[in-house]
C-alpha positions as CSV (number, residue, x, y, z in Angstrom):
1,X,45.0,-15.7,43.8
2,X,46.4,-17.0,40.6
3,X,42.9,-17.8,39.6
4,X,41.7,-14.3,40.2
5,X,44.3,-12.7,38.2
6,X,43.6,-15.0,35.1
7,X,39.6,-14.2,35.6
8,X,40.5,-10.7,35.4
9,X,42.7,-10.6,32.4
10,X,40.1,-12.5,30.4
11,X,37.6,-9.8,31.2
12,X,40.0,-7.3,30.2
13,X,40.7,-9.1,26.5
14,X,36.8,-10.1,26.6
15,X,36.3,-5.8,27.5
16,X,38.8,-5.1,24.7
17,X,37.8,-7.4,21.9
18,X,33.7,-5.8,22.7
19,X,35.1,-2.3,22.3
20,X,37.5,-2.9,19.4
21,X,34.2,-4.9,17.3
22,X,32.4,-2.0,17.9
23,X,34.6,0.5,16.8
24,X,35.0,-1.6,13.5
25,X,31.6,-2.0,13.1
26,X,29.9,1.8,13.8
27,X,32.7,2.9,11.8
28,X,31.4,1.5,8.3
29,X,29.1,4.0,6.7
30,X,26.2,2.7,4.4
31,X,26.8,3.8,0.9
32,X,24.1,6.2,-0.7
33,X,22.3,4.6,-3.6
34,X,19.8,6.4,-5.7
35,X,15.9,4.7,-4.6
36,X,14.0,3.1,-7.2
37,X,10.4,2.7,-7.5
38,X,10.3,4.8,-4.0
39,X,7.0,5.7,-2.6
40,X,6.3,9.5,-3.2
41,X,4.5,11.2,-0.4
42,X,1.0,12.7,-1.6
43,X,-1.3,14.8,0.7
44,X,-5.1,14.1,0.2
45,X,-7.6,15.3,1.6
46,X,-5.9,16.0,4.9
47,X,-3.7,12.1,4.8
48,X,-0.3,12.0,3.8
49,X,-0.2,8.7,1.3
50,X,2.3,6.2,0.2
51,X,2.0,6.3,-3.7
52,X,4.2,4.7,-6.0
53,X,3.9,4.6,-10.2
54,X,4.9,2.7,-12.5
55,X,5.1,2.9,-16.1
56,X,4.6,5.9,-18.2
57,X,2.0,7.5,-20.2
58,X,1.1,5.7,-23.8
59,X,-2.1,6.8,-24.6
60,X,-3.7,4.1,-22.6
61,X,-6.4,5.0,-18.9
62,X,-3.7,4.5,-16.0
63,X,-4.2,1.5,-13.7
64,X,-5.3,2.2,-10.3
65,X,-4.7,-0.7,-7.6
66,X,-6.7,-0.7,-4.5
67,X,-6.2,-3.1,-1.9
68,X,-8.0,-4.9,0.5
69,X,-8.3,-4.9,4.2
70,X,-9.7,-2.7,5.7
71,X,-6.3,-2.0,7.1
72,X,-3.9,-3.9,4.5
73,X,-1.4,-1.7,2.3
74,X,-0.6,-2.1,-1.6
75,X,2.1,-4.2,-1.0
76,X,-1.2,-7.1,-1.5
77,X,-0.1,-6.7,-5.2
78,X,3.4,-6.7,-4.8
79,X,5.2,-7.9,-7.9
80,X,1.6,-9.2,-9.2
81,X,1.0,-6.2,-11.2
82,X,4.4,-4.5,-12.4
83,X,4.0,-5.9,-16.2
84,X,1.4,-3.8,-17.0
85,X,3.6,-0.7,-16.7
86,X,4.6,-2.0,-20.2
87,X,1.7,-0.5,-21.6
88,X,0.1,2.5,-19.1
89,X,0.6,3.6,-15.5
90,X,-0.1,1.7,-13.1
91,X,-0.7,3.3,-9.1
92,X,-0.3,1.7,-6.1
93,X,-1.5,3.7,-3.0
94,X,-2.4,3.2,0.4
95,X,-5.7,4.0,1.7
96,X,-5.7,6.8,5.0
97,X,-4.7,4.5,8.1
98,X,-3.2,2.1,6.2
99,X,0.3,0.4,5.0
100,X,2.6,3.2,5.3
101,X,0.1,6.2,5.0
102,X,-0.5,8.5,7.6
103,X,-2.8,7.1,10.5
104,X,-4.7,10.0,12.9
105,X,-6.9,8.5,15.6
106,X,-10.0,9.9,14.3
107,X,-12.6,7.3,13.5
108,X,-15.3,9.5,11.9
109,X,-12.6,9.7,9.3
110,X,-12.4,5.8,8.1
111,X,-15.7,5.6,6.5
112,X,-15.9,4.1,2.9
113,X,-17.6,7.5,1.7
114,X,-14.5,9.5,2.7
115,X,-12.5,6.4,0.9
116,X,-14.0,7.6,-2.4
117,X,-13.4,10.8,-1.7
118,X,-10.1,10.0,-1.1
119,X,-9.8,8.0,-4.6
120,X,-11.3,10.7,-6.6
121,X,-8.8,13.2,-5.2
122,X,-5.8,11.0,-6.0
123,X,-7.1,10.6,-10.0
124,X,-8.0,14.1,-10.1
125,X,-5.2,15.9,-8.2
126,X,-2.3,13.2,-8.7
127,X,-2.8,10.7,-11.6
128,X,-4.6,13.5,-13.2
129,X,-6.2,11.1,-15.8
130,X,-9.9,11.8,-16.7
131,X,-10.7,7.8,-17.2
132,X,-9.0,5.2,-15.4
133,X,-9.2,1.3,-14.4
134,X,-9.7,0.4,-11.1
135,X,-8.6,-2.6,-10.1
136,X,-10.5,-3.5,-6.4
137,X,-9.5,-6.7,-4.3
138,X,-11.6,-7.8,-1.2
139,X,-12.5,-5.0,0.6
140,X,-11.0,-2.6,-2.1
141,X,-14.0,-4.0,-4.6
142,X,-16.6,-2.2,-2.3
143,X,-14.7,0.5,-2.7
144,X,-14.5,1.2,-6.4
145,X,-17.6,0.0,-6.8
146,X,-19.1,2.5,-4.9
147,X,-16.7,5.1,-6.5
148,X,-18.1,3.6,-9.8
149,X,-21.8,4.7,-8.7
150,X,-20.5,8.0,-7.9
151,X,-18.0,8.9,-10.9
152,X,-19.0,6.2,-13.5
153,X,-17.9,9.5,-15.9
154,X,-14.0,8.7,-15.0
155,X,-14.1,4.7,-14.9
156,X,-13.1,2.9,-18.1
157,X,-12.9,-0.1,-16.7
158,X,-13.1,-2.5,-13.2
159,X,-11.7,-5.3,-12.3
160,X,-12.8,-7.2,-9.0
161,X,-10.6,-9.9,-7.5
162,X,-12.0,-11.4,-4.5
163,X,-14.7,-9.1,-4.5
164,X,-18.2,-8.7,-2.5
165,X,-20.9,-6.4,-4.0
166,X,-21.8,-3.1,-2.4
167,X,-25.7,-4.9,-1.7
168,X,-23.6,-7.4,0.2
169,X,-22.5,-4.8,1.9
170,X,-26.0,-3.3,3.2
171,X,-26.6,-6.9,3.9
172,X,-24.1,-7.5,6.5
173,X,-25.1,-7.0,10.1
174,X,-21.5,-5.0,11.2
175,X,-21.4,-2.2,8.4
176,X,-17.9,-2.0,7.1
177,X,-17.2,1.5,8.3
178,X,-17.5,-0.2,11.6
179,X,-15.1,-2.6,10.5
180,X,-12.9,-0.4,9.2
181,X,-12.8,1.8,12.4
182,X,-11.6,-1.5,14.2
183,X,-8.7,-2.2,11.7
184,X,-7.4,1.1,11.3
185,X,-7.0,1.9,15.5
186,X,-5.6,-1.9,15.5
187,X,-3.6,-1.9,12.6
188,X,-1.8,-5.3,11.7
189,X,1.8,-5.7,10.2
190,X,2.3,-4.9,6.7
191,X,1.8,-8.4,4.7
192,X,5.1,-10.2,4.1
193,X,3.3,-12.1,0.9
194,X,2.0,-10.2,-2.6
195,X,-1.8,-10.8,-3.6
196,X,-0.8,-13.2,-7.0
197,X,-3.7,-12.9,-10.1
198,X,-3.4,-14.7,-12.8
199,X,-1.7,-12.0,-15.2
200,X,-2.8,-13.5,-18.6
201,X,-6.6,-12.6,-17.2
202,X,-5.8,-9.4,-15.4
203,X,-4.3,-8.5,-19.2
204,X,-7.0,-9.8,-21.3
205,X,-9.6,-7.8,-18.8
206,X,-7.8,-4.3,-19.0
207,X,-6.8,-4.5,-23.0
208,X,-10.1,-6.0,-24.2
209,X,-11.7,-2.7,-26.2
């Protein structure tokens, strides 16, 4: 019986010390702080986008980062890219489906056409630059290049890191909208690890009159 009684008064100070922890913990309220470099909510085209700038304006064609994937975010350059906002504007968005922009399970909407679309929307309705430098890794070269073909009038500049060529492109037997499709209705984890370019090259590329 003794035993009994001791089994129950260590569930009662067990019980206690649970609901007491709690109580302490819940009643700590997280402090606001201001956000910095927060992503700013833009509605193209039908997409709510993550968008974040950097940077201000010095005279200089803002820098427009588009990422890979299909499917990845802007979070590829992470960190990679932030010096430049020493000397224009630099944009990192998401494409429509991916990172933290809105996702609608509508394939005949992932299509690199519409991507373009999407592009020229952002620099004419939200950058609101007439030139700017694209700056396309992986899947994200396709993509400015074919905005290139379509608005060379508004592209100062391109850089292509880890590129393939839009004839590359029409070579492949599994088109790239079809790829894209996949990725966006099975979309992986945001990547832990920023895309790294050399900066000294990136700098030279985008300065070099």
């Amino acid at each position: 019986m003794l035993v009994l009684y001791v089994i129950l008064a260590v569930l009662v100070l067990i019980a206690l010390y649970v609901a007491i922890a709690y109580y302490l913990y819940n009643r700590v309220l997280p402090q606001s702080r201001p956000c910095v470099d927060c992503a700013t909510p833009v509605h193209i085209n039908g997409y709510d986008l993550y968008y974040r700038e950097l940077g201000t304006d010095k005279g200089a064609p803002p820098v427009i980062l588009v990422h890979g994937g299909p499917g990845h975010s802007s979070l590829s350059f992470k960190n990679g890219f932030d010096f430049l906002a020493e000397q224009t504007r630099v944009i990192f968005y998401d494409q429509r489906g991916s990172g933290n922009s809105q996702i609608k399970p509508n394939p005949e909407d992932y299509t690199i056409e519409q991507l373009v679309e999407e592009l020229e929307a952002l620099r004419r309705d939200v950058v609101k630059a007439d030139m700017v430098i694209l700056v396309g890794h992986s899947f994200g070269s396709a993509l400015v290049q074919r905005y290139a073909l379509k608005y060379p009038q508004h592209v100062e500049k391109m850089v292509i890191a880890g590129g393939i060529s839009d004839q590359q492109r029409h070579e492949q037997p599994l088109h790239l909208e079809i790829v894209w499709r996949i990725a966006v209705l099975h979309r992986p984890r945001l990547p832990s690890r920023g895309f790294k370019i050399r900066r000294r090259m990136v700098y030279q590329i985008i300065r070099k009159r």
